[in-house]
PDB file of N, H, CA, C and O in Angstrom:
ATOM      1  N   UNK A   1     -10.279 -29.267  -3.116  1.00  0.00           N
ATOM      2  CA  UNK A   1      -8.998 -28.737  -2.709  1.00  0.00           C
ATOM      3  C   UNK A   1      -8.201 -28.344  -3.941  1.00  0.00           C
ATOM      4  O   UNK A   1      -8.031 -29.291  -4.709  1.00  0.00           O
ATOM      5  N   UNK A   2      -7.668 -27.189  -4.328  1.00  0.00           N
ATOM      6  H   UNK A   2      -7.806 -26.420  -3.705  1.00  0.00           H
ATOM      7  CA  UNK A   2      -6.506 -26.709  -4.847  1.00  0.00           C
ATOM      8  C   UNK A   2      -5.513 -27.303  -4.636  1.00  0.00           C
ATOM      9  O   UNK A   2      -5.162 -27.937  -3.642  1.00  0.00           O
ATOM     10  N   UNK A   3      -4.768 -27.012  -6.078  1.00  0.00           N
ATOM     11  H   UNK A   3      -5.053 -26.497  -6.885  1.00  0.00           H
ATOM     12  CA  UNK A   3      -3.214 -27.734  -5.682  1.00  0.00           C
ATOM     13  C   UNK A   3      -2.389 -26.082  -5.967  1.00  0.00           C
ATOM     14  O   UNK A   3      -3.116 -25.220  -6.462  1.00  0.00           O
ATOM     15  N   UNK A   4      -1.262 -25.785  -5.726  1.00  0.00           N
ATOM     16  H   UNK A   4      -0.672 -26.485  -5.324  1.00  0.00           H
ATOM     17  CA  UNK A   4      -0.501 -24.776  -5.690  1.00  0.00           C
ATOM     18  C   UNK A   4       0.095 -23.815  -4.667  1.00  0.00           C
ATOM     19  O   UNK A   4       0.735 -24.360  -3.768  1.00  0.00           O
ATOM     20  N   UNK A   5      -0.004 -22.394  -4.636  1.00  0.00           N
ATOM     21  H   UNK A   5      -0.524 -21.951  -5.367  1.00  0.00           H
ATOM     22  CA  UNK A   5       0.404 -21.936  -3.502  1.00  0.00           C
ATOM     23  C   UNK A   5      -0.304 -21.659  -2.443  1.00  0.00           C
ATOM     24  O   UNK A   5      -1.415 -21.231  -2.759  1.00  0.00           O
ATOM     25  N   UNK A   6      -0.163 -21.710  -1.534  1.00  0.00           N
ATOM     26  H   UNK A   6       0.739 -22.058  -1.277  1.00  0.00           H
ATOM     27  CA  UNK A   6      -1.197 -21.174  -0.364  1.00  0.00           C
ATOM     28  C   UNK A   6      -1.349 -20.047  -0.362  1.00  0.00           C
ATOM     29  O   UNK A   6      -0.319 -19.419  -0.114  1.00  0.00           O
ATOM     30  N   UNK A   7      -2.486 -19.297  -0.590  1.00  0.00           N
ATOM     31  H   UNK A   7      -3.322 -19.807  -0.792  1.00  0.00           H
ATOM     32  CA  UNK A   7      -2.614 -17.759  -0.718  1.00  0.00           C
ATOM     33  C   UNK A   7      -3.251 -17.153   0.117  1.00  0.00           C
ATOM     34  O   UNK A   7      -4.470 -17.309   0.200  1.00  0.00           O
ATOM     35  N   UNK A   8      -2.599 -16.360   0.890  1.00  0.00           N
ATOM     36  H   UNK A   8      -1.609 -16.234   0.823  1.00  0.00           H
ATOM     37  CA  UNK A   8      -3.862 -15.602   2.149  1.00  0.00           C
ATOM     38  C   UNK A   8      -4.616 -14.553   1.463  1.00  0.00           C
ATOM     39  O   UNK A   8      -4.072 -13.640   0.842  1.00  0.00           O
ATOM     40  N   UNK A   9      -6.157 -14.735   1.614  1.00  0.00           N
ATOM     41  H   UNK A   9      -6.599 -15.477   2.118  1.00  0.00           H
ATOM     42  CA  UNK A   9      -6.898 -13.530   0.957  1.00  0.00           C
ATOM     43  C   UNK A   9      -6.759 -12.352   1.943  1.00  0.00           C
ATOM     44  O   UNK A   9      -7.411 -11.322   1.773  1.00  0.00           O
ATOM     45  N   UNK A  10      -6.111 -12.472   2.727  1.00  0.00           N
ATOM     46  H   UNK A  10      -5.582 -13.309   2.865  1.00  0.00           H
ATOM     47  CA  UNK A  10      -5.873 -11.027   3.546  1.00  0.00           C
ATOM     48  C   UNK A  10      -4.571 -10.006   3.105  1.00  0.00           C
ATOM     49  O   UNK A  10      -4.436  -8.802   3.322  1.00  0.00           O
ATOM     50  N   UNK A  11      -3.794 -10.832   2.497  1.00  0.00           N
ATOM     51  H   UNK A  11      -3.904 -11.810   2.320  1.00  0.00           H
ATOM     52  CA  UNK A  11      -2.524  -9.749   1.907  1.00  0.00           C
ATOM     53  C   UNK A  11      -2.792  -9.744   0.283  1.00  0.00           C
ATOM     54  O   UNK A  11      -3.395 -10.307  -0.631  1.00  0.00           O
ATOM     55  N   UNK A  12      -1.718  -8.486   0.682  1.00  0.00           N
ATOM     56  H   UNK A  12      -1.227  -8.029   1.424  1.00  0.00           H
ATOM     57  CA  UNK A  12      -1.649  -7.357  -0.582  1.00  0.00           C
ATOM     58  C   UNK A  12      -0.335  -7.296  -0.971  1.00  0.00           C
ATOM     59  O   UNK A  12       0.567  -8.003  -0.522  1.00  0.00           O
ATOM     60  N   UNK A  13      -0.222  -6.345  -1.906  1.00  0.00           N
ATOM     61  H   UNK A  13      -0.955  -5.770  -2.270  1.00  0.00           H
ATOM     62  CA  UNK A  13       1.122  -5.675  -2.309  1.00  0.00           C
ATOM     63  C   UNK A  13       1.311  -4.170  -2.076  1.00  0.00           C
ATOM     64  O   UNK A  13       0.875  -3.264  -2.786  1.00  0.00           O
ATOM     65  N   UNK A  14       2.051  -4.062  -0.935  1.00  0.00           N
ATOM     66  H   UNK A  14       2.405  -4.797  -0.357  1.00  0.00           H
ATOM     67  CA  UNK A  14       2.335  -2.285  -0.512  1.00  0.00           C
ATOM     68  C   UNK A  14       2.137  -2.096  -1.686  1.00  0.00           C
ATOM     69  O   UNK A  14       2.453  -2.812  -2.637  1.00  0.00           O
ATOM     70  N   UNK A  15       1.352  -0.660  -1.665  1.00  0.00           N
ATOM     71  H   UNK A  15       1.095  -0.078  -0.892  1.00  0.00           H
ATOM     72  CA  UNK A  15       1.684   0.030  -3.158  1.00  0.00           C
ATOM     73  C   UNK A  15       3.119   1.147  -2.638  1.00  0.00           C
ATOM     74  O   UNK A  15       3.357   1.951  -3.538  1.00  0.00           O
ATOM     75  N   UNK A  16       3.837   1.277  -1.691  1.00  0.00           N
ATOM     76  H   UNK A  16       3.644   0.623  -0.960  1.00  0.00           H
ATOM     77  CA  UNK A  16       4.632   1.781  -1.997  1.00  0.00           C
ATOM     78  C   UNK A  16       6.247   0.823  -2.207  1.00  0.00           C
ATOM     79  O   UNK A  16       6.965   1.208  -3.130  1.00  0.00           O
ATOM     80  N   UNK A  17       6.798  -0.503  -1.254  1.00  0.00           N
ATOM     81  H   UNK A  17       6.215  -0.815  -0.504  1.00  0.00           H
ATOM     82  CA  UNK A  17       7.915  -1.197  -1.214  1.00  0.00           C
ATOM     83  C   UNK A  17       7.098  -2.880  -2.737  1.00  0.00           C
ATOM     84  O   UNK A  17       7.538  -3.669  -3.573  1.00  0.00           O
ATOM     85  N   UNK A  18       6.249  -2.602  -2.340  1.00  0.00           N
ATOM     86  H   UNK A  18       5.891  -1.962  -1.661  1.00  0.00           H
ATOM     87  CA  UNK A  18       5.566  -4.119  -3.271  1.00  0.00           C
ATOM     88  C   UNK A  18       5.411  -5.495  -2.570  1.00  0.00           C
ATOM     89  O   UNK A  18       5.015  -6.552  -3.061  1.00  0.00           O
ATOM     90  N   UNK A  19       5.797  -5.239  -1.370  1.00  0.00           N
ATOM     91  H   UNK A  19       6.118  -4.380  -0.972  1.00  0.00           H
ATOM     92  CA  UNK A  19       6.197  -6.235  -0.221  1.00  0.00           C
ATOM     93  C   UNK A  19       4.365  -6.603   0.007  1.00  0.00           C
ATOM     94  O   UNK A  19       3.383  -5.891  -0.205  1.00  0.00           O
ATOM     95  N   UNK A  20       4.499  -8.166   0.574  1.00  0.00           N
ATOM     96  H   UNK A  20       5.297  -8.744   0.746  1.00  0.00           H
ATOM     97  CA  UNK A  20       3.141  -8.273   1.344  1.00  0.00           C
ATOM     98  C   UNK A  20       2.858  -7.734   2.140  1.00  0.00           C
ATOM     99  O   UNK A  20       3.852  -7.351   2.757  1.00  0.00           O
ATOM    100  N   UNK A  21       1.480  -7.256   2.797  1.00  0.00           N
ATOM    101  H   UNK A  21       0.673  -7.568   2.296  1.00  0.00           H
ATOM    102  CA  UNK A  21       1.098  -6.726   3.516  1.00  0.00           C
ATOM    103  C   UNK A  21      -0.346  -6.964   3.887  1.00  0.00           C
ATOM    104  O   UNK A  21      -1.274  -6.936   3.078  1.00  0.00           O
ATOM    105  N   UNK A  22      -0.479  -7.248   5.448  1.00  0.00           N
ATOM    106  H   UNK A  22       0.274  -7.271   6.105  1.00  0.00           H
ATOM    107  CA  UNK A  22      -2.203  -7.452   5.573  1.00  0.00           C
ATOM    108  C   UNK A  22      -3.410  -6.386   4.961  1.00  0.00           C
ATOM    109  O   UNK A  22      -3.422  -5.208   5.320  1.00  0.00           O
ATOM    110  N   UNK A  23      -4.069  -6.746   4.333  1.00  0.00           N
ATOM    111  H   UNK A  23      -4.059  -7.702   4.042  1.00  0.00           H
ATOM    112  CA  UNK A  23      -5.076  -5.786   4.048  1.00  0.00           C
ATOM    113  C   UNK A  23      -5.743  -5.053   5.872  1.00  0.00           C
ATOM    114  O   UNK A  23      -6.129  -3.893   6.013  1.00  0.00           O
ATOM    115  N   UNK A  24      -5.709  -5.872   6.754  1.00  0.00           N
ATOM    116  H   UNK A  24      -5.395  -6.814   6.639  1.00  0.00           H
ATOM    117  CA  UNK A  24      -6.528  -5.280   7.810  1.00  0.00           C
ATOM    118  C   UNK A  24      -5.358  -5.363   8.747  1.00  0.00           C
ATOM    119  O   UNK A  24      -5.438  -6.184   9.660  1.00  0.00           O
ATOM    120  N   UNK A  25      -3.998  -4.423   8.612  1.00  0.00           N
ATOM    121  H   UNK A  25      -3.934  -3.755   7.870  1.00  0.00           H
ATOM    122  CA  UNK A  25      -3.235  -4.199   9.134  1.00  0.00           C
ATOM    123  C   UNK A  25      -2.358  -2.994   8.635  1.00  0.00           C
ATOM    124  O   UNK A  25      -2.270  -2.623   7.464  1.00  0.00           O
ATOM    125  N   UNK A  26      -1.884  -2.584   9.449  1.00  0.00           N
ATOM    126  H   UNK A  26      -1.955  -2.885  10.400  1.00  0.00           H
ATOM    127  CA  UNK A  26      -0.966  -0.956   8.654  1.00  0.00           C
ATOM    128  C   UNK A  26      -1.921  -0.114   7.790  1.00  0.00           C
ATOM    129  O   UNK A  26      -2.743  -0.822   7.209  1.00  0.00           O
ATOM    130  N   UNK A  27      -2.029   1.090   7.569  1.00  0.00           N
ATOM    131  H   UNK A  27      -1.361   1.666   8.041  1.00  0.00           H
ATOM    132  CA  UNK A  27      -2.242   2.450   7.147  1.00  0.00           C
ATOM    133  C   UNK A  27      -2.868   1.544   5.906  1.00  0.00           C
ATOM    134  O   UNK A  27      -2.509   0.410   5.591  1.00  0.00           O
ATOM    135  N   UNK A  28      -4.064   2.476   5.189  1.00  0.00           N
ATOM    136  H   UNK A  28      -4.356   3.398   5.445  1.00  0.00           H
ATOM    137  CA  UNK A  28      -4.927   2.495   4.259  1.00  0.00           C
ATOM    138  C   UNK A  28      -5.086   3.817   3.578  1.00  0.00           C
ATOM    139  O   UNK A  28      -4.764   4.817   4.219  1.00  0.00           O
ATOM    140  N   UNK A  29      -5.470   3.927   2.554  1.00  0.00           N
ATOM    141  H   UNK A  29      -5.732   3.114   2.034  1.00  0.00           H
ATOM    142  CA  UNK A  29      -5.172   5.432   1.803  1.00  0.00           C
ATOM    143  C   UNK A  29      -6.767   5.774   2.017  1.00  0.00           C
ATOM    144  O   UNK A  29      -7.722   5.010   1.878  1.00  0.00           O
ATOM    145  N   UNK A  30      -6.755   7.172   2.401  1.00  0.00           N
ATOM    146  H   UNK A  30      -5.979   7.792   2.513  1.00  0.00           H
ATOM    147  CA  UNK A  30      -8.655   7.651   2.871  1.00  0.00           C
ATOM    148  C   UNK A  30      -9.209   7.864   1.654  1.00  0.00           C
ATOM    149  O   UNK A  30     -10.402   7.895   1.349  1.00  0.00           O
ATOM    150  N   UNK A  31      -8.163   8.020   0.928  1.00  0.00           N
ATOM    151  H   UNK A  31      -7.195   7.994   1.175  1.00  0.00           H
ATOM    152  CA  UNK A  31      -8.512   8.130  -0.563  1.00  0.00           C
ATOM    153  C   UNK A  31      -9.055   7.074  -1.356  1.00  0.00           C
ATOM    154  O   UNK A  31     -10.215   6.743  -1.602  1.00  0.00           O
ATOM    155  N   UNK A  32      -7.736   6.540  -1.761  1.00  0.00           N
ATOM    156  H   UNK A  32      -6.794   6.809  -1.561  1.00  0.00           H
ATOM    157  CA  UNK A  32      -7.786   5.065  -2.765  1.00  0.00           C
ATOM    158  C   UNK A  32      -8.059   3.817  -2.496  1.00  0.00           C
ATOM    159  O   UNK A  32      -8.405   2.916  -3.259  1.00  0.00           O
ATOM    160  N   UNK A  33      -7.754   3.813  -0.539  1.00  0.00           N
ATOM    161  H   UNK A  33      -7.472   4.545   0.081  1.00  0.00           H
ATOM    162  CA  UNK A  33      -7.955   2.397  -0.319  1.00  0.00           C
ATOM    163  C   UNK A  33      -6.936   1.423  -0.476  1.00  0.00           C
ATOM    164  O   UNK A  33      -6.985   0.196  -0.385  1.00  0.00           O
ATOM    165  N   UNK A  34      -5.697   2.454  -0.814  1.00  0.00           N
ATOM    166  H   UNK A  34      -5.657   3.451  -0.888  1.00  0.00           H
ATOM    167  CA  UNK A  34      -4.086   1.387  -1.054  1.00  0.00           C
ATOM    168  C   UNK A  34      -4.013   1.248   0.148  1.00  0.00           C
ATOM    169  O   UNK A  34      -4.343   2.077   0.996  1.00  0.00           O
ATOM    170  N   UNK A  35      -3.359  -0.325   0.400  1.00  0.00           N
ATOM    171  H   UNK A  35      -3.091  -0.998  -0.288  1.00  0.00           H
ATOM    172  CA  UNK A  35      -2.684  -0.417   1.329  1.00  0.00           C
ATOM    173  C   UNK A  35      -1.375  -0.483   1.433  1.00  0.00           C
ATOM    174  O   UNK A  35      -0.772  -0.905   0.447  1.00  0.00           O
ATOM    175  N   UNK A  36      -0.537  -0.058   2.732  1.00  0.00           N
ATOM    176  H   UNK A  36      -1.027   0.286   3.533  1.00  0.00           H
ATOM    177  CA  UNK A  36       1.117   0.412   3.121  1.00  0.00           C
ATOM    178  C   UNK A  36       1.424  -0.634   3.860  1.00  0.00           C
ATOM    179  O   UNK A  36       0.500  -1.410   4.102  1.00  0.00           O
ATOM    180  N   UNK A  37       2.652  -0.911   4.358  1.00  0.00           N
ATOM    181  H   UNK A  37       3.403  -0.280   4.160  1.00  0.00           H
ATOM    182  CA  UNK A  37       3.278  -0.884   5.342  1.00  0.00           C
ATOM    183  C   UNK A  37       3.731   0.427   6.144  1.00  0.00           C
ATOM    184  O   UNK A  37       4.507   1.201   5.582  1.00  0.00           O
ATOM    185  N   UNK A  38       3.323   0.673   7.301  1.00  0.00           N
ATOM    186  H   UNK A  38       2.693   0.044   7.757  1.00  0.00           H
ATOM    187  CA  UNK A  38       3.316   1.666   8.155  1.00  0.00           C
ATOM    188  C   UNK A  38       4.831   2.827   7.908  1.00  0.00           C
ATOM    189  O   UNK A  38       4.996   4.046   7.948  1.00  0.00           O
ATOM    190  N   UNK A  39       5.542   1.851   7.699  1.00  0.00           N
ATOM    191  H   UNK A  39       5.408   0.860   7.666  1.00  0.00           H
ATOM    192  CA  UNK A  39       7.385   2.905   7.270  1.00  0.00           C
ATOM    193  C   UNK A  39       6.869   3.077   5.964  1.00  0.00           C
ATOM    194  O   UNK A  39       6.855   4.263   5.633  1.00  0.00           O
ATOM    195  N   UNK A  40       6.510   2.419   5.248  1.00  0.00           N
ATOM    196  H   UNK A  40       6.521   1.456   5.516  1.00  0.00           H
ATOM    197  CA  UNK A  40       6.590   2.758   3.457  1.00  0.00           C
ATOM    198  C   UNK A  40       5.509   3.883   3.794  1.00  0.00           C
ATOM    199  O   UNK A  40       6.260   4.847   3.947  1.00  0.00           O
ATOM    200  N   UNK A  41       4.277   4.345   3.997  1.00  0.00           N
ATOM    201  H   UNK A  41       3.667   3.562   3.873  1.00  0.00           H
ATOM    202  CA  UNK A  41       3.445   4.793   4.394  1.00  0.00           C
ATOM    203  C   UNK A  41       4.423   6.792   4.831  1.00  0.00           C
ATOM    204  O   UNK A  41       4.397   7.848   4.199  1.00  0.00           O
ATOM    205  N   UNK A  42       5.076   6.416   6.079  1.00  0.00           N
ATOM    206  H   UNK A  42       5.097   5.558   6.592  1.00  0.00           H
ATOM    207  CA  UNK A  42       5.672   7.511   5.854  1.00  0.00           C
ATOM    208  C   UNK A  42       6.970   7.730   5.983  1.00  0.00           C
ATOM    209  O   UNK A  42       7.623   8.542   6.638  1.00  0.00           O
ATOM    210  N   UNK A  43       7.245   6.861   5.240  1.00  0.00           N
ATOM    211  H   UNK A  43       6.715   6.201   4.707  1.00  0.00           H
ATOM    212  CA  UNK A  43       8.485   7.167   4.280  1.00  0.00           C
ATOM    213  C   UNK A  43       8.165   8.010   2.748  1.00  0.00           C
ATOM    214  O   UNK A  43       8.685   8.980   2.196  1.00  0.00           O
ATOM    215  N   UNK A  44       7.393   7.379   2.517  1.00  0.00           N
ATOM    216  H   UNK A  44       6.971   6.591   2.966  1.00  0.00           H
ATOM    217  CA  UNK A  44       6.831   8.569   1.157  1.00  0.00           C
ATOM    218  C   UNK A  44       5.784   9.634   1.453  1.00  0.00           C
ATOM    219  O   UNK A  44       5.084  10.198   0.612  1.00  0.00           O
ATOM    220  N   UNK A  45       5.778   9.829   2.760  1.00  0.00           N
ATOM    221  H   UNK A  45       6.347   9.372   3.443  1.00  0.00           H
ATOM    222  CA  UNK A  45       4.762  11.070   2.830  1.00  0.00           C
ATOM    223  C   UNK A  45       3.832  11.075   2.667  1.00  0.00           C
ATOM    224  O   UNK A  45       3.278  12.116   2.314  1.00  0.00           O
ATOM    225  N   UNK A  46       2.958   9.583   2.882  1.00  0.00           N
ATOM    226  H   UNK A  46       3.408   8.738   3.169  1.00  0.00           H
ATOM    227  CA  UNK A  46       1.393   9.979   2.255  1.00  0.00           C
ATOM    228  C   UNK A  46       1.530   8.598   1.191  1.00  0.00           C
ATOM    229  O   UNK A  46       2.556   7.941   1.017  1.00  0.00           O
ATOM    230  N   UNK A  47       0.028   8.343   0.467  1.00  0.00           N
ATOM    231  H   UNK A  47      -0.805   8.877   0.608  1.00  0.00           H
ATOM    232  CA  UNK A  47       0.418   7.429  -0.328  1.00  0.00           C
ATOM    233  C   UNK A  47       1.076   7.263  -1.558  1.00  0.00           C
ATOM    234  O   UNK A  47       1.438   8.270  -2.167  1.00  0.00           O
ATOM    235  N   UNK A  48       1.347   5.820  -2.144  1.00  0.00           N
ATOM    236  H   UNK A  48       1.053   5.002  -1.650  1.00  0.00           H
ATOM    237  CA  UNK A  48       2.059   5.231  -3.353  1.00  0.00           C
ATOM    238  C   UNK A  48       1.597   5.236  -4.279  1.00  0.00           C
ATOM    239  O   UNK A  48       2.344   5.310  -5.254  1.00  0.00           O
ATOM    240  N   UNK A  49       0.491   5.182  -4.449  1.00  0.00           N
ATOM    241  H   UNK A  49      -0.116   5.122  -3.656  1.00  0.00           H
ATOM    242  CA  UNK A  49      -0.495   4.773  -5.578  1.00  0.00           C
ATOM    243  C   UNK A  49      -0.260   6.245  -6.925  1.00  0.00           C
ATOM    244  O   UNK A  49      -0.225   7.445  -6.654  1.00  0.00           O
ATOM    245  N   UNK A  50      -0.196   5.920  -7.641  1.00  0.00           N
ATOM    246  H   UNK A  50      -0.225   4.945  -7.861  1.00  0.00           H
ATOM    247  CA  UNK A  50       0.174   6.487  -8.949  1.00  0.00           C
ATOM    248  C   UNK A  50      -0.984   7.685  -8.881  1.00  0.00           C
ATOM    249  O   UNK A  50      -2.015   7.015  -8.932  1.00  0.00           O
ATOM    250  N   UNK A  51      -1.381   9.041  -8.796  1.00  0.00           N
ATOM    251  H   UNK A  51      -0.543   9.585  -8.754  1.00  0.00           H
ATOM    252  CA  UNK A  51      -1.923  10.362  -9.595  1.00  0.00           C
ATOM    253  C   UNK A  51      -3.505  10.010  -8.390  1.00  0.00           C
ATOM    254  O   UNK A  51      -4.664  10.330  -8.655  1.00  0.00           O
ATOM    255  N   UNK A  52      -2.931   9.149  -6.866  1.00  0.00           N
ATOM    256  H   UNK A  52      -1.989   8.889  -6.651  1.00  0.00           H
ATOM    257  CA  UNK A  52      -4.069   9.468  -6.123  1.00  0.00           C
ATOM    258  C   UNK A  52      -3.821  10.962  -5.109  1.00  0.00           C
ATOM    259  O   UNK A  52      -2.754  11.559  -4.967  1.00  0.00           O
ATOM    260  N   UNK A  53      -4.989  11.266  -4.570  1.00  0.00           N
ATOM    261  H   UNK A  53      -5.856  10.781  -4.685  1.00  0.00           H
ATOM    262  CA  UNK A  53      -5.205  12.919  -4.196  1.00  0.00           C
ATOM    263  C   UNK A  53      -4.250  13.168  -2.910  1.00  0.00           C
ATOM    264  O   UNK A  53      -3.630  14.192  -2.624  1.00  0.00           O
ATOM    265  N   UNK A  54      -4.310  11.997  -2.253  1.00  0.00           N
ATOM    266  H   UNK A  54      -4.814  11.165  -2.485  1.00  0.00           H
ATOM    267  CA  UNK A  54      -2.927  11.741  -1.050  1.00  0.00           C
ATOM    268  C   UNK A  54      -1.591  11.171  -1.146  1.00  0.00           C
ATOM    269  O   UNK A  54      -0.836  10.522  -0.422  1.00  0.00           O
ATOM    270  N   UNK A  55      -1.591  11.818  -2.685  1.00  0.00           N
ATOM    271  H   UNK A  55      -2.204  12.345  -3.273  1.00  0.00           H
ATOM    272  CA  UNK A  55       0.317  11.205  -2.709  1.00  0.00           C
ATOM    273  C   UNK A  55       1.127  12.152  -2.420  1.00  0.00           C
ATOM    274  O   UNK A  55       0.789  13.132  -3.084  1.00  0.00           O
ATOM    275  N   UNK A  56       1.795  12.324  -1.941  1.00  0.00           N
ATOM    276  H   UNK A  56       2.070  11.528  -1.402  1.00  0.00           H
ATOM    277  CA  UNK A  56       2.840  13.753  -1.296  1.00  0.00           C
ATOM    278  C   UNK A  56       2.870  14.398  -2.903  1.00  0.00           C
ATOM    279  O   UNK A  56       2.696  13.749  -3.934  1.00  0.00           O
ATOM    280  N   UNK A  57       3.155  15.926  -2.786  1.00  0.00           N
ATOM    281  H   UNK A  57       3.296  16.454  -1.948  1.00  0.00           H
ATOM    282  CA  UNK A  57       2.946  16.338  -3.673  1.00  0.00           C
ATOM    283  C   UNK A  57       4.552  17.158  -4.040  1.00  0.00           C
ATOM    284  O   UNK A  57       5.306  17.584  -3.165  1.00  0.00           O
ATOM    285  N   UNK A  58       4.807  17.234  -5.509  1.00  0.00           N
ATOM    286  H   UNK A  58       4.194  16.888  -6.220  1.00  0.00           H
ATOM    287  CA  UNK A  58       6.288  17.341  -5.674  1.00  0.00           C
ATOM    288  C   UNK A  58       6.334  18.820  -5.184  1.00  0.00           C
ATOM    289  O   UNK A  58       5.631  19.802  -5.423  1.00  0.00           O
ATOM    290  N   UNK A  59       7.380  18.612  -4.439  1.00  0.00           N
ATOM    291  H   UNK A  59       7.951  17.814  -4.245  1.00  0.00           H
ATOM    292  CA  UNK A  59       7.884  20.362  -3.895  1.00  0.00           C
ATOM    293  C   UNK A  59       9.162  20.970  -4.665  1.00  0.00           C
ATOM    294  O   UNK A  59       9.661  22.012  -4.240  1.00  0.00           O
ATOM    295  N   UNK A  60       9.686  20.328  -5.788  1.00  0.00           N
ATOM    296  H   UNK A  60       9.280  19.482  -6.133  1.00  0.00           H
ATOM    297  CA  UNK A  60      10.444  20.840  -7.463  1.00  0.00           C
ATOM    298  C   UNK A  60       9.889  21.809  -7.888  1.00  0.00           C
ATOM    299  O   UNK A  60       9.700  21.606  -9.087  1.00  0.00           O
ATOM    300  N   UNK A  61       9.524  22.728  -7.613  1.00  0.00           N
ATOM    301  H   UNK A  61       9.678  22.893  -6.638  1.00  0.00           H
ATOM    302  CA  UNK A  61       8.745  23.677  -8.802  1.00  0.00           C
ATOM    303  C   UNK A  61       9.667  24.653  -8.981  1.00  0.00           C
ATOM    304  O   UNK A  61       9.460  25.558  -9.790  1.00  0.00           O
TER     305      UNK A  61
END
């Protein structure tokens, strides 16, 4: 037995809020494999993850 925190191997860190999140729950990137929370998901249009092929793309030009 471990002593410390209880850690579920099923959560993550949104890659878009940083919040926990189930790995086998809410939106997955088809790409990268990040996982969201379903609002963070599309709230940013697509995924969080830094220079992956499904991150909304800047419309500034």
């Amino acid at each position: 037995m471990t002593s410390g925190a209880n850690v579920d191997d099923d959560t993550v860190n949104c890659s878009y809020c940083l919040g926990a999140v189930s790995r086998s729950r809410g939106p997955r990137c088809w790409s990268c494999g990040a996982a969201h929370h379903r609002d963070c998901w599309y709230a940013n249009g697509g995924c969080a993850q830094f220079a992956c092929v499904a991150a909304p793309k800047d419309s500034a030009s």
